[in-house]
N, C-alpha and C positions, 0 to 999 in steps of 0.2 A: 504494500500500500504506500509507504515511503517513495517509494520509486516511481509508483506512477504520479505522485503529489509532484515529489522533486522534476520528473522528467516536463509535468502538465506546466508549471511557473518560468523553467528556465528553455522553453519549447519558443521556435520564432517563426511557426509558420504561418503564423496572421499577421508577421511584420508587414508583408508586400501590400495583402488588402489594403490595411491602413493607409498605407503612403498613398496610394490612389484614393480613397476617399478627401484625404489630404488636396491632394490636387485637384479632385472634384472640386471640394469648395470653393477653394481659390480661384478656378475659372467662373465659377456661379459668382460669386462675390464681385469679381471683374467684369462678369456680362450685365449684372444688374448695375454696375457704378458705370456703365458706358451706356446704357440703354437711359437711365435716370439725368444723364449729361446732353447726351446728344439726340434723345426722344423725340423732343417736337420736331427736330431739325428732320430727320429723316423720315417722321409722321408725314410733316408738308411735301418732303423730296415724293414720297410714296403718291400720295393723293396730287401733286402736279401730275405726275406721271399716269396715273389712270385716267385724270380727265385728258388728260391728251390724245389718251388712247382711245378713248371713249367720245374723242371730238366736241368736245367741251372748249370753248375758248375764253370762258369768263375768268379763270383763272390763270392767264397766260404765265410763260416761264419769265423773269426779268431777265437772264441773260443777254449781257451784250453781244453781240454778232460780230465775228472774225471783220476785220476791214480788208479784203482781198482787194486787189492793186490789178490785176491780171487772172482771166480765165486762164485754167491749169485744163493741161487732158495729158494724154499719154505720150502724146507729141514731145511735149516741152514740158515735163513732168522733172525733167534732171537739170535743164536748163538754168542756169542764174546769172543774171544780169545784173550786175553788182551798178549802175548807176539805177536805177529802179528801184533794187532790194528787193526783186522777184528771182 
């Protein structure tokens, strides 16, 4: 009976579970402090994106729009014309 006492206390084969749960939390604790941060931001990102998809235009994206200088095609796709900046 000693021995299986002694053997049961100084036994380590639930060390590895542990460490994993260990790390479980740590990723939950880190998903809920990024979700609690950046929630509404990616709630909006989420909900533009459906009405876009959904042809909705009442809530348009703000993004500014690239200022293109010159139509690009496959032509002149490698081309750079260093007084233009094209």
């Amino acid at each position: 009976m000693r021995r299986f006492l002694k053997k049961m206390f100084e036994s380590q084969s639930g060390q590895g579970m542990s460490e994993y749960l260990i790390i479980v939390a740590l990723i939950a604790v880190a998903a809920i402090g990024v979700v609690t941060v950046f929630g509404r931001d990616i709630r909006a990102l989420f909900s533009d994106t459906t009405n876009s998809l959904a042809g909705n235009t009442q809530n348009a994206n703000s993004a500014v729009k690239a200022n293109v200088k010159t139509n690009k095609s496959l032509k002149n796709f490698g081309a750079y014309k260093a007084a233009s900046g094209d």
